[in-house]
MILOMAR-136349 format. One record per residue: residue number from 1; residue in one letter; y, z, x of N, C-alpha, C, O in turn. Coordinates in Angstrom, 2 decimals, always signed. Example, Ala and Ser with C-alpha at 12.3 -4.5 7.8 and 13.67 -1.06 7.14 Angstrom:
2
+-----+---------+---------+---------+---------+---------+---------+---------+---------+---------+---------+---------+---------+---------+
| num | residuo |     n_Y |     n_Z |     n_X |    ca_Y |    ca_Z |    ca_X |     c_Y |     c_Z |     c_X |     o_Y |     o_Z |     o_X |
+-----+---------+---------+---------+---------+---------+---------+---------+---------+---------+---------+---------+---------+---------+
|   1 |       A |   -5.69 |   +7.80 |  +13.19 |   -4.50 |   +7.80 |  +12.30 |   -3.30 |   +7.80 |  +13.20 |   -3.32 |   +8.46 |  +14.24 |
|   2 |       S |   -2.25 |   +7.08 |  +12.85 |   -1.06 |   +7.14 |  +13.67 |   +0.03 |   +7.87 |  +12.90 |   +1.14 |   +8.04 |  +13.41 |
+-----+---------+---------+---------+---------+---------+---------+---------+---------+---------+---------+---------+---------+---------+
END
This chain:
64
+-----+---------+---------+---------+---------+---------+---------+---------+---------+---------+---------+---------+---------+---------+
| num | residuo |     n_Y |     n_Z |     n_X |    ca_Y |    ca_Z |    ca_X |     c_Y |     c_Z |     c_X |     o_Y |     o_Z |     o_X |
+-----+---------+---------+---------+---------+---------+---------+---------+---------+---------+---------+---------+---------+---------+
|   1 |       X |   -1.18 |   +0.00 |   +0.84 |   +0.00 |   +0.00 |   +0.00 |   +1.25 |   +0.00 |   +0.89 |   +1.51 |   +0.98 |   +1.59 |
|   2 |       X |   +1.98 |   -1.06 |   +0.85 |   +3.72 |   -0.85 |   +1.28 |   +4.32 |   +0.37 |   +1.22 |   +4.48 |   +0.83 |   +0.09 |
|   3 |       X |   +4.60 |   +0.85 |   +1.92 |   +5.93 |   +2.01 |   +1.66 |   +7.05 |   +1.58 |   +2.28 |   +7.06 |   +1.11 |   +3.42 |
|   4 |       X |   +8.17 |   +1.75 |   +1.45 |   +9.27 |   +1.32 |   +1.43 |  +10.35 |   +2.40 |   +2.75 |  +10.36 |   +3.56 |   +2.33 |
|   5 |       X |  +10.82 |   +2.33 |   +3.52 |  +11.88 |   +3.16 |   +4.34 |  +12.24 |   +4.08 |   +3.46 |  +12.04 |   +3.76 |   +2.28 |
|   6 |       X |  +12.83 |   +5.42 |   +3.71 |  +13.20 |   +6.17 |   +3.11 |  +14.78 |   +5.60 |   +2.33 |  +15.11 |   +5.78 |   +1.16 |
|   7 |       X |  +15.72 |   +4.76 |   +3.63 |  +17.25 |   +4.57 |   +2.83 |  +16.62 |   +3.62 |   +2.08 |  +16.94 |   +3.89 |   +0.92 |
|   8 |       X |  +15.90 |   +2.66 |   +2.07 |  +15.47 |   +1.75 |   +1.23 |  +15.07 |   +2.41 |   -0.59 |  +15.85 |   +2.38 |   -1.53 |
|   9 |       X |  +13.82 |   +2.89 |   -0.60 |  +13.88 |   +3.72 |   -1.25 |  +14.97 |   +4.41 |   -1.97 |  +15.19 |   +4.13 |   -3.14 |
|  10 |       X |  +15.70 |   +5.36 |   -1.28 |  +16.93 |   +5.98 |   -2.10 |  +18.05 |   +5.60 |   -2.81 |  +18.73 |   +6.20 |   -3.64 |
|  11 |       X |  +18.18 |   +3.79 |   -2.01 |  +19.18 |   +3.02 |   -2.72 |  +18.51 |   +2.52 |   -3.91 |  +19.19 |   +2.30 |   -4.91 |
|  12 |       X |  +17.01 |   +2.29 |   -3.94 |  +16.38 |   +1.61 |   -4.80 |  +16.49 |   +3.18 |   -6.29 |  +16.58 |   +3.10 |   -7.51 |
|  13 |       X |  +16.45 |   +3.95 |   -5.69 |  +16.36 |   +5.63 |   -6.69 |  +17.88 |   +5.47 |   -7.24 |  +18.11 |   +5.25 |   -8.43 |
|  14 |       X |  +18.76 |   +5.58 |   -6.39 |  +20.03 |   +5.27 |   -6.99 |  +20.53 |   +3.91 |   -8.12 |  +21.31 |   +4.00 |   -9.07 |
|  15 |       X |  +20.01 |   +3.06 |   -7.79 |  +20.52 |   +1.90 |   -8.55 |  +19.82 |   +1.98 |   -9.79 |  +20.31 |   +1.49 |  -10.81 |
|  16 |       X |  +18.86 |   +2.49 |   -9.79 |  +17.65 |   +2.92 |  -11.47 |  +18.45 |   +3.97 |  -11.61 |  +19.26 |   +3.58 |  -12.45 |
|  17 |       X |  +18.78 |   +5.27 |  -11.28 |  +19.88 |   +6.12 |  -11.90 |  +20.85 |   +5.69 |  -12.54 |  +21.26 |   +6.10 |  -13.63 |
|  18 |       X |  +21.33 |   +4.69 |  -11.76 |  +23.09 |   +4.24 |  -12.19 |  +22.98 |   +3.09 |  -13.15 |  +24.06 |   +2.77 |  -13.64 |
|  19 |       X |  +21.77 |   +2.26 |  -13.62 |  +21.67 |   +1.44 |  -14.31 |  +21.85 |   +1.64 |  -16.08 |  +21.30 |   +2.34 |  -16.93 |
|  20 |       X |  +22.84 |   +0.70 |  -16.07 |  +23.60 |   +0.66 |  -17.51 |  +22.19 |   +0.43 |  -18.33 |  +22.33 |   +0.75 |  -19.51 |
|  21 |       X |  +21.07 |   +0.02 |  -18.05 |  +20.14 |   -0.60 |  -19.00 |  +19.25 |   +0.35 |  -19.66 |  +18.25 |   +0.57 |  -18.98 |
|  22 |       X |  +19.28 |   +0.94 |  -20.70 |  +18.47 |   +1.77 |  -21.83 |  +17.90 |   +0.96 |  -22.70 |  +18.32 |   -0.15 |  -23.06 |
|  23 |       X |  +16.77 |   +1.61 |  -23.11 |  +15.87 |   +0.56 |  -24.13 |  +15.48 |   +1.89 |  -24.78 |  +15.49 |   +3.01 |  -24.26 |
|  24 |       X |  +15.05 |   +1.45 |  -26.31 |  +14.41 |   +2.56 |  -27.20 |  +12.89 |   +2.23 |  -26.99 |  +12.46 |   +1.09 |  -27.11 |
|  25 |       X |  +12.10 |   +3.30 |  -26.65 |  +10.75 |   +3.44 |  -26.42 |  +10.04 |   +2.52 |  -27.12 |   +9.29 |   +1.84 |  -26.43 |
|  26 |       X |  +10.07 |   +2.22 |  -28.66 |   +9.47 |   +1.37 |  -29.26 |   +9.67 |   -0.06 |  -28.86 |   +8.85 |   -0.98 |  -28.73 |
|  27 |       X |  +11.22 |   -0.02 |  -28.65 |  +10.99 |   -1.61 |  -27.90 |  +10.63 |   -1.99 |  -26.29 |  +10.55 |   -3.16 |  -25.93 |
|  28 |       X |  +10.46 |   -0.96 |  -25.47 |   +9.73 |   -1.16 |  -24.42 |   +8.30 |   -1.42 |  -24.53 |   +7.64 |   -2.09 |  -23.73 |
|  29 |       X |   +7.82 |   -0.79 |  -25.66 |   +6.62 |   -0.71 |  -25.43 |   +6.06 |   -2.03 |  -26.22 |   +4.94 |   -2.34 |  -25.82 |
|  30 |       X |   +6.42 |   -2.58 |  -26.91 |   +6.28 |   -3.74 |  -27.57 |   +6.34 |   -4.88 |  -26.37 |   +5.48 |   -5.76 |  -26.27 |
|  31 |       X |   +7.31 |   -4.77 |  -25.63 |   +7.81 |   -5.78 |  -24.66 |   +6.61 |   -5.69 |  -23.39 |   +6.25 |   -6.70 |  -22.77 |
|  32 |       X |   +6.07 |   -4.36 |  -23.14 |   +5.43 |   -4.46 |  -22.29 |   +3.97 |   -4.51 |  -22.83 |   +3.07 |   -4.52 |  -21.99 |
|  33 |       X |   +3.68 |   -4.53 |  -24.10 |   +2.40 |   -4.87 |  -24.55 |   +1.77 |   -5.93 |  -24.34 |   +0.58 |   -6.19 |  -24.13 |
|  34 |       X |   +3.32 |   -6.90 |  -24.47 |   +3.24 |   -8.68 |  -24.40 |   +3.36 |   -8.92 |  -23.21 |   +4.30 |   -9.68 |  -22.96 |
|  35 |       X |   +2.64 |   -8.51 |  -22.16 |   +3.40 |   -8.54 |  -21.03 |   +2.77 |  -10.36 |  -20.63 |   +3.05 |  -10.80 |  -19.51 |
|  36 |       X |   +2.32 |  -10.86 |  -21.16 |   +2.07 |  -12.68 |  -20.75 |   +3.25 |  -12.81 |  -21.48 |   +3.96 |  -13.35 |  -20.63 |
|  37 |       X |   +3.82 |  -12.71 |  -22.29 |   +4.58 |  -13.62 |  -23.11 |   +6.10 |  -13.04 |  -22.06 |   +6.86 |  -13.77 |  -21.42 |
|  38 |       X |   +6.15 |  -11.38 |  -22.21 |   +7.04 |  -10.97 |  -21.44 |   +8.03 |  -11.69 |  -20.08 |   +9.18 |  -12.13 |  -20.03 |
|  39 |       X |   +6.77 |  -11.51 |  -18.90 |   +6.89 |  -11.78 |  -17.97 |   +7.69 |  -13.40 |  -17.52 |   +8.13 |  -13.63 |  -16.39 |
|  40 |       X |   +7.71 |  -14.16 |  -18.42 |   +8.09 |  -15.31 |  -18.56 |   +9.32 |  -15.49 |  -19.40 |   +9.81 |  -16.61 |  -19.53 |
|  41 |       X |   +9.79 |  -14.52 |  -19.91 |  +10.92 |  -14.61 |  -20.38 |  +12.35 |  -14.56 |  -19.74 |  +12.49 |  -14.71 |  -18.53 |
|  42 |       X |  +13.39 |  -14.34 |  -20.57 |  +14.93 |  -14.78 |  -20.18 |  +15.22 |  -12.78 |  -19.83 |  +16.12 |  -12.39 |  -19.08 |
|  43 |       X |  +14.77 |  -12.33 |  -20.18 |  +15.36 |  -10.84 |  -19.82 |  +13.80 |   -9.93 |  -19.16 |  +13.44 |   -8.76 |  -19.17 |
|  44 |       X |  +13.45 |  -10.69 |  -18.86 |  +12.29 |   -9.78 |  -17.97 |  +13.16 |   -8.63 |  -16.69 |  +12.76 |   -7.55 |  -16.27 |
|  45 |       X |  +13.86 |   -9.04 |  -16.50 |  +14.52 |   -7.99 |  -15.73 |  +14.97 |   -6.74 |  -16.03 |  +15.08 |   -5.78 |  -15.27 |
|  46 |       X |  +15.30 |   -6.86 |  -17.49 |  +15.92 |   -5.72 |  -18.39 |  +14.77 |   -5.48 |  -18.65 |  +14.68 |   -4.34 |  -18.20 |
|  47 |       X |  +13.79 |   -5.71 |  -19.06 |  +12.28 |   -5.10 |  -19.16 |  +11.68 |   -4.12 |  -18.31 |  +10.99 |   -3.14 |  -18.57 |
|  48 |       X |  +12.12 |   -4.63 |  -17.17 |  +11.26 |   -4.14 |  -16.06 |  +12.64 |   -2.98 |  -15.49 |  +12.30 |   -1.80 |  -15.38 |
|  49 |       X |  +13.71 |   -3.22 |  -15.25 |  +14.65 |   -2.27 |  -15.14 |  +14.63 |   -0.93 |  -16.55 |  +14.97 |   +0.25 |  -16.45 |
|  50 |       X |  +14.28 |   -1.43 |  -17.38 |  +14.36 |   -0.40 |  -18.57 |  +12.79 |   +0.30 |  -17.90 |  +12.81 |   +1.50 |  -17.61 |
|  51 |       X |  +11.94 |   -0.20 |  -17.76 |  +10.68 |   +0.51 |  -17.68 |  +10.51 |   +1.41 |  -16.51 |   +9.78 |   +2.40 |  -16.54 |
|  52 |       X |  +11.43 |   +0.88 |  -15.16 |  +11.94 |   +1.77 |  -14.37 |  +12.26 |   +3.15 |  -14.62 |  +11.69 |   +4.23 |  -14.48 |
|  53 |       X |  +13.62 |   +2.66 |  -15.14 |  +14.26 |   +3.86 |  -15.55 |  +13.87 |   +5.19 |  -16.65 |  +14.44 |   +6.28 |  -16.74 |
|  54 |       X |  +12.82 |   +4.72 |  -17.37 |  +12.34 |   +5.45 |  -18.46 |  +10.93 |   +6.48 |  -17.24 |  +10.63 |   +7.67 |  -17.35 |
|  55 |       X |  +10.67 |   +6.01 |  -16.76 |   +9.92 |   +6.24 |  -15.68 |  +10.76 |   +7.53 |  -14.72 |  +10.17 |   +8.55 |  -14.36 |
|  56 |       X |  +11.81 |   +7.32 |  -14.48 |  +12.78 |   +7.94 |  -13.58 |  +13.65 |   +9.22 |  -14.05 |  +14.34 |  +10.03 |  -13.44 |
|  57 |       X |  +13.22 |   +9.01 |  -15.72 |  +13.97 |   +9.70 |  -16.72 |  +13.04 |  +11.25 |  -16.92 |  +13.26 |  +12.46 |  -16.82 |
|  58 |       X |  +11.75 |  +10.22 |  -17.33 |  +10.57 |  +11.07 |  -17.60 |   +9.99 |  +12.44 |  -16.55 |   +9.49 |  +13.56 |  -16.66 |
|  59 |       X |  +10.53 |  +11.31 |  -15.31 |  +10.02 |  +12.69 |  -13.94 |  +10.95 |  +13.74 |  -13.59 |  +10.70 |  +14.66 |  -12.81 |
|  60 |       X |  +12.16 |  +13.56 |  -14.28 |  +13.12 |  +14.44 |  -14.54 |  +13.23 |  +15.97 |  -15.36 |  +13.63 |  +17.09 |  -15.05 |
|  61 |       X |  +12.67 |  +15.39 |  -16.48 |  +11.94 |  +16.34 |  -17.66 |  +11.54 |  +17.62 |  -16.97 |  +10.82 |  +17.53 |  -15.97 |
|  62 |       X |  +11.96 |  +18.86 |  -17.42 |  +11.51 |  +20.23 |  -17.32 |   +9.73 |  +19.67 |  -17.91 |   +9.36 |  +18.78 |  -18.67 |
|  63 |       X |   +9.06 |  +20.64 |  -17.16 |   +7.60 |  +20.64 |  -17.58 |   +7.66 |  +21.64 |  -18.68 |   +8.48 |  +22.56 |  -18.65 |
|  64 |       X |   +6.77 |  +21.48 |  -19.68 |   +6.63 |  +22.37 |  -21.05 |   +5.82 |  +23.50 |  -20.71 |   +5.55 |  +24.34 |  -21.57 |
+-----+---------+---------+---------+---------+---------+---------+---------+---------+---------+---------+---------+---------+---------+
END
């Protein structure tokens, strides 16, 4: 597996922090269900940046 440099990495942690792009769970998950139809589309980036960030959001979360 690649591992990325640490500044590499942290800019990559920062720019998913700072990213304007939010998606509501239901439509991520729809988008990434389709992921053939997805992946070929005009906003796959916002897909994959939203799925980031929901990701980045989640590891944030106080544990219950």
């Amino acid at each position: 597996m690649y591992e990325l440099p640490a500044a590499d990495q942290n800019e990559l942690e920062s720019a998913i922090a700072n990213s304007p792009i939010v998606a509501e769970q239901s439509w991520l998950e729809a988008r990434l269900a389709d992921w053939q139809n997805t992946r070929n589309s005009a906003d796959v980036d916002t897909v994959i940046l939203a799925w980031l960030a929901s990701h980045r959001v989640a590891s944030r979360s106080p544990l219950s």
